[in-house]
N, C-alpha and C positions, 0 to 999 in steps of 0.2 A: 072104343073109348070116346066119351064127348067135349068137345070142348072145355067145357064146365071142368070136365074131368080131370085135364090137360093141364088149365088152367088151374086149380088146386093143387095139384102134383109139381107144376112148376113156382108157386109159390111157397109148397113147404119147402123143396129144393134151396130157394133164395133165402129164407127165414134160418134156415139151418145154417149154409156157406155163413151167414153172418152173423150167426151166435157162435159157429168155430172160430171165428176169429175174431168176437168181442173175449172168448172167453184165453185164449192166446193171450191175448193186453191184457185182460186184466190179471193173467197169473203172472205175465212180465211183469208187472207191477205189483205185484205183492198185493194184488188185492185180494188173499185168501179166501171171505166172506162170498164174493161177488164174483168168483171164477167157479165156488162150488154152485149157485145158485144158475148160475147161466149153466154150466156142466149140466146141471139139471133139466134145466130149458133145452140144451139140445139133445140131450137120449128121449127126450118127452117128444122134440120134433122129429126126430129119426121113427122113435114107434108112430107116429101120425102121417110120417111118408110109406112107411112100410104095407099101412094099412090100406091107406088112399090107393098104393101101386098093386093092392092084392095079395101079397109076401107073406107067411105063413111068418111070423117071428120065433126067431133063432139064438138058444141063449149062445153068447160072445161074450169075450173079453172088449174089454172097450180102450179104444186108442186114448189114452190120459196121458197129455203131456205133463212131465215131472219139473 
């Protein structure tokens, strides 16, 4: 694996940790709208880590906090 590689992979990594927990706040906060859209933003960066890491995608249940 190259650098480059490493480096991508470790950025979806960080991009993701912090859509998990913009979308945390904004569901603490009743921002319905904008907890679905990030929710969104991160299954879209999970499939984009998956890929980058070579992962065959798996259907799941997905961890939605209530």
């Amino acid at each position: 694996m190259s650098s480059k590689e490493i480096n991508e992979i470790e950025s979806a990594r960080f991009i993701q940790q912090m859509l998990g927990e913009l979308r945390v706040m904004a569901k603490t906060n009743n921002m319905d709208m904008l907890s679905y859209l990030i929710e969104i933003a991160y299954i879209e960066s999970n499939d984009q880590l998956r890929k980058q890491m070579g992962v065959k995608s798996v259907p799941r249940k997905r961890n939605v906090t209530s």
